[in-house]
Phi, psi and omega in degrees: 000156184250152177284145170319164156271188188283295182316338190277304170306325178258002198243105188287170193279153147064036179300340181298334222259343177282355194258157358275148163302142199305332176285354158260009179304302225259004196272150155263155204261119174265145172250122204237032234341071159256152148284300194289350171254136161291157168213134209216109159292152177240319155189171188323322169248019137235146165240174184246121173274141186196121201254087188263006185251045205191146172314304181313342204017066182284146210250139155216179179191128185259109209276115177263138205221171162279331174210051168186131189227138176243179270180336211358089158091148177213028169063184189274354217017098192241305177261153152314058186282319128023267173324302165309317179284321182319318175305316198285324187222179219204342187255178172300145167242102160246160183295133148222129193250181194245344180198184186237015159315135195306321177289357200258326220266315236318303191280341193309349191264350173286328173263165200254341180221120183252145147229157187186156181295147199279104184198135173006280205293327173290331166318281185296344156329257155032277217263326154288325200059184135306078149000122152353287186291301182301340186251079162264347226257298176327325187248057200252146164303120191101350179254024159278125168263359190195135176320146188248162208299146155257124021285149181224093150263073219304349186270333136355304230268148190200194172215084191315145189307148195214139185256131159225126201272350186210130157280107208255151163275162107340109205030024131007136146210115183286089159307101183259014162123044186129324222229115155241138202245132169260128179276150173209086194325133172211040190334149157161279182339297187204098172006308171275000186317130167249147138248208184190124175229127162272115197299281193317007181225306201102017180256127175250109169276119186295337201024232193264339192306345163205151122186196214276089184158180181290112172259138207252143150234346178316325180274151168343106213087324152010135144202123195274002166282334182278302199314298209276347160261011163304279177357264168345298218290301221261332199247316159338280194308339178267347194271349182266021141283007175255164202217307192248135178247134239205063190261152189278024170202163176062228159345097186275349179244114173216171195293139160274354183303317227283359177282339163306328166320265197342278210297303146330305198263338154305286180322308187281303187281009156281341166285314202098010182256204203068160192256145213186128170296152177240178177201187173313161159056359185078030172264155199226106181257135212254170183229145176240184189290325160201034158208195176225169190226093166260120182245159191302157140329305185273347178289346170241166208279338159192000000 
């Protein structure tokens, strides 16, 4: 029998057929006369930008302050997001990511205030962008569900180099004017990885470290002993200051029960135990209650 490719392990057939997703029933849907991005309230000063027409279904979100409003994730740059937030707020916008993964960053050369965590790979992002050649992966056969905004210059697309203007710390805390956000370093995903809680909401934003999908350790930089002692150290000891769970692709909303999961089924799969899909290269995908956990070949113990 053959192993998945990687796109076979991770990329279900006909993804679209799972939308809309459960976590946009009960929000209200804004019109905002765009296609391509959904916009969703979550309450009077956040909404959810959410690109449901792309595999990735990358979640972002615009956080309102009394005199600062921030940005979660700027997406594949596919759309004009720029734009769309001006329709949204009336205040200063900065970018705040949560990593520097090409899905995080895309739209980020658009804005005048980038902020991120201070690290190698975020520098070299930055200062290079993503390649062509490297984001073909976004525009692949198969990850569209709906025509994408024209002009589309797909022999181009690329992500362009981006200035970040703030260099965010390990437990930051960002003041948007009535609104403060805690930055909270949380590698495993990605060496730079943030995440971010608002104590007065409960709102935890996850950035990849959880949401309704295939969560990685697998990629470069990866590491699946940090991911599981992130876990442990940094987001467990945090969730019962949380109310809400906030992930940056699918779902904008999820149960908080599902981080003990997540964090239990790393911990089994670094034994190599459980039952688990192989793929190319020896990769490996363990299935949770609603999502998966995919790891390198060299990440368990046999």
């Amino acid at each position: 029998m053959n192993e998945k490719t990687e796109n076979e392990l991770i990329r279900p057939t006909n993804w679209w057929e799972a939308l809309p997703r459960e976590g946009y029933r009960n929000l209200e849907k804004l019109d905002t006369g765009q296609e391509w991005y959904s916009v969703y309230r979550l309450d009077s000063r956040t909404r959810i930008i959410y690109e449901d027409g792309q595999f990735d279904e990358n979640v972002s979100y615009l956080v309102e302050g009394d005199r600062q409003a921030v940005l979660i994730d700027t997406g594949d740059n596919l759309a004009d997001i720029r734009e769309l937030v001006r329709r949204l707020t009336k205040l200063p916008v900065a970018v705040l990511n949560t990593h520097r993964h090409l899905d995080h960053i895309g739209g980020n050369y658009l804005f005048d205030e980038v902020w991120a965590y201070d690290h190698r790979v975020t520098r070299e992002t930055a200062a290079l962008g993503v390649s062509h050649q490297e984001a073909l992966e976004v525009i692949q056969p198969g990850s569209f569900s709906k025509p994408v905004p024209q002009p589309f210059y797909e022999k181009s697309y690329c992500i362009p180099p981006y200035r970040v203007t703030r260099w965010i710390s390990d437990g930051e805390k960002i003041d948007l004017g009535g609104r403060v956000l805690e930055a909270i370093h949380t590698p495993g995903h990605a060496p730079d990885h943030l995440m971010f809680m608002e104590k007065e909401t409960g709102y935890f934003w996850t950035g990849d470290n959880f949401y309704t999908g295939c969560v990685y350790t697998h990629l470069p930089w990866g590491n699946l002993d940090v991911f599981i002692e992130t876990y442990e150290k940094k987001i467990l000891p945090r969730a019962s200051e949380a109310r809400l769970l906030l992930p940056s692709h699918n779902d904008p909303c999820s149960r908080l029960e599902v981080l003990e999961e997540v964090a239990a089924l790393a911990r089994l799969a670094r034994k190599g135990d459980g039952e688990y899909e192989t793929g190319e290269k020896g990769l490996r995908k363990y299935r949770g209650s609603c999502f998966s956990l995919v790891i390198g070949a060299k990440q368990a113990e046999r």
